[in-house]
N, C-alpha and C positions, 0 to 999 in steps of 0.2 A: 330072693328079692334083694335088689339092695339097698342097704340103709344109706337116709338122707341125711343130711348136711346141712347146719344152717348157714346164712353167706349175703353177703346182702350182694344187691345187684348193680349196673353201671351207674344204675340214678340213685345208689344209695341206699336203698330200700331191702329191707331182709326179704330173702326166699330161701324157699330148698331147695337143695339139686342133689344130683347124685352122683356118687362119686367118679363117676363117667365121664364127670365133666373135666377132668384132666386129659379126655380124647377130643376132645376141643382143641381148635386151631390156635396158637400160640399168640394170633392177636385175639382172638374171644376173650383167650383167659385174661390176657394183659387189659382188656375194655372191663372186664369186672374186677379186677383186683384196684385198679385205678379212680373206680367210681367205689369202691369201699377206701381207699385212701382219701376221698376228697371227703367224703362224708366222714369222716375222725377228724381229718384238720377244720373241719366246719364247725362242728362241735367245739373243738378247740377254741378257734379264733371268740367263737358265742361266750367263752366260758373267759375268756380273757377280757372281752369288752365288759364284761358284764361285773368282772374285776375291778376294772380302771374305773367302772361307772360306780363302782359300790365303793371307790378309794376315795376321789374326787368330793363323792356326799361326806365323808367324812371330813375331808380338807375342809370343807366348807364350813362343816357345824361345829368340827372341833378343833383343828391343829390350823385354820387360816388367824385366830383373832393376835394368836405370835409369831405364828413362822411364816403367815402370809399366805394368798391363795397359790401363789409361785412359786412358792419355799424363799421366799428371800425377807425377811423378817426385815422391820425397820428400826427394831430395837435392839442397842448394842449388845445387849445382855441374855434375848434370845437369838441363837444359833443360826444361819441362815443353812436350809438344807438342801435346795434345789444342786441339783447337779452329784450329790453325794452318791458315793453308792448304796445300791437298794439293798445288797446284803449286811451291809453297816446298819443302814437306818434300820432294817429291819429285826439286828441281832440289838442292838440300842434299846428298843421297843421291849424287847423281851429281857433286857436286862432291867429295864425298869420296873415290867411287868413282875419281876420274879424278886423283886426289892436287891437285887447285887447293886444297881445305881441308883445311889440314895438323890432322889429331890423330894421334896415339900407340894412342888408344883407341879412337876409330869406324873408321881406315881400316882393318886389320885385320876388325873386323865386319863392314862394310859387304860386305868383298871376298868374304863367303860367303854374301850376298844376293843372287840373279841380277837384274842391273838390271830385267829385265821386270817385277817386281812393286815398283818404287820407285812407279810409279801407285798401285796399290792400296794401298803402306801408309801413303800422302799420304793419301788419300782416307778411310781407315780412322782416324786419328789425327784429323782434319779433325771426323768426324763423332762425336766424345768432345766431351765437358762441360767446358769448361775450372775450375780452382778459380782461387782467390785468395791471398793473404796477408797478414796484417795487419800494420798499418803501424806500425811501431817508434818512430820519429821523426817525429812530424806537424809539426815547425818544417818540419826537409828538404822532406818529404813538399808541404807549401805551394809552398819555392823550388820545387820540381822539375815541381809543377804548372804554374806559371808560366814554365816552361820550356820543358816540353814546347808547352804550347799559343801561345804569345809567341815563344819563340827569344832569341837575342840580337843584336840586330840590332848595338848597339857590336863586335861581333866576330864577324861576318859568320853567325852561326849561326842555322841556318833551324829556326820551328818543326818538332816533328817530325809533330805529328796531318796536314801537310801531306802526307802520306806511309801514315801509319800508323794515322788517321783519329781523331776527337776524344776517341774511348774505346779508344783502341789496340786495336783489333779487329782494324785489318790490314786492306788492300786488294788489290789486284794486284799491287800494284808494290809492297808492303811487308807481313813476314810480322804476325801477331797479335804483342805484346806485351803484352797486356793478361793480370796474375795471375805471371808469369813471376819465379822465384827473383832476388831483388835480386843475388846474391852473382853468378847467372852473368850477370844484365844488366851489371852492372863489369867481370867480366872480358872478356867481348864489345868492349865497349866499348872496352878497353885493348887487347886484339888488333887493336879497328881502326886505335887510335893507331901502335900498334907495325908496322903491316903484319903481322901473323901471317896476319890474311886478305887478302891480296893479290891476290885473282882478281876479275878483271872486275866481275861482278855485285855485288862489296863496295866499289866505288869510288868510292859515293857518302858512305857511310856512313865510309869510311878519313879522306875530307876533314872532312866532319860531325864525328867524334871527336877529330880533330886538334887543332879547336878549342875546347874542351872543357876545364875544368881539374878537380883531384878532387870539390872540394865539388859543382860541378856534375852530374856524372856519378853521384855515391854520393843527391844530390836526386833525380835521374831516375829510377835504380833504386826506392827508396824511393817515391817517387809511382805508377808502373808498375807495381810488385808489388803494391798496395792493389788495383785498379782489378778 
């Protein structure tokens, strides 16, 4: 006798068969293999929305009253996130979560977020509109152009679009910048001078800052929050 198989069917639904069923017509097989693939991305899509819905509830009760239900915060001093990448926000989350990024004010929040949704609310933030802001000082706003995209080679400072790409949109290896409050891009920046962010993943950036002096730093900001 031969042994069965379990296998779900065209509509998705588990059955046995036998292993005979490989002498089946090559559309047969292809109508059940295609109704067990729709039935996994079904699943999928379910487990996704159900994601976004479980991200959103949080935006709302905990990360909307500073960064806003958009991610685009209206205060210069909280971050705007909308638009960032979701593997950034999400490694952020966990670096707060694990105390490497010292604040006063997210590690406490963060600590009533269960890490499993630090994906979804990367991902959730990622998929917002990012805004802008208008540029105060367009002298700065010029040097800091020239900064970002030039560097300072007399003082070993590397473009930063090298990184952060030519419209500060942000890459893999560097979050968006681009529209981001001038006031918290200075203090970032001074945190990296200061070591306040001193965990691995900011050790590019601690060097990067170091070298840096104010007017430079207060242009960058200035250029970067227009964009």
């Amino acid at each position: 006798m031969e042994e069965q198989l379990n296998i779900c069917d065209n509509n998705g639904n588990g059955q046995k068969i036998s292993p005979g069923w490989w002498r089946t017509t090559g559309r047969q097989r292809a109508a059940i293999l295609l109704g067990c693939a729709g039935w996994a991305m079904s699943g999928l899509v379910v487990a996704q929305s159900d994601d976004a819905d479980k991200a959103k509830t949080i935006v709302a009760t905990v990360c909307s009253a500073c960064h806003g239900m958009d991610g685009n915060s209206t205060v210069a001093t909280f971050p705007k996130l909308a638009g960032r990448q979701p593997e950034y926000v999400a490694r952020e989350l966990r670096e707060f979560s694990s105390g490497k990024r010292k604040s006063d004010i997210m590690a406490p929040i963060v600590a009533t977020i269960d890490p499993d949704d630090f994906k979804a609310l990367g991902q959730y933030f990622s998929a917002q509109k990012p805004t802008s802001e208008p540029v105060l000082d367009q002298k700065a706003a010029d040097a800091g152009k020239k900064q970002f995209l030039e560097g300072d080679e007399a003082h070993g400072v590397p473009s930063c679009d090298a990184c952060h790409n030519t419209d500060a949109s942000g890459s893999k290896r560097a979050p968006r910048l681009a529209g981001q409050h001038r006031q918290y891009l200075i203090d970032q920046l001074h945190n990296f001078q200061n070591d306040v962010r001193n965990y691995e993943s900011a050790r590019v950036m601690r060097e990067v800052a170091k070298r840096l002096n104010d007017d430079q730093i207060k242009a960058l900001a200035e250029y970067i929050t227009g964009l």
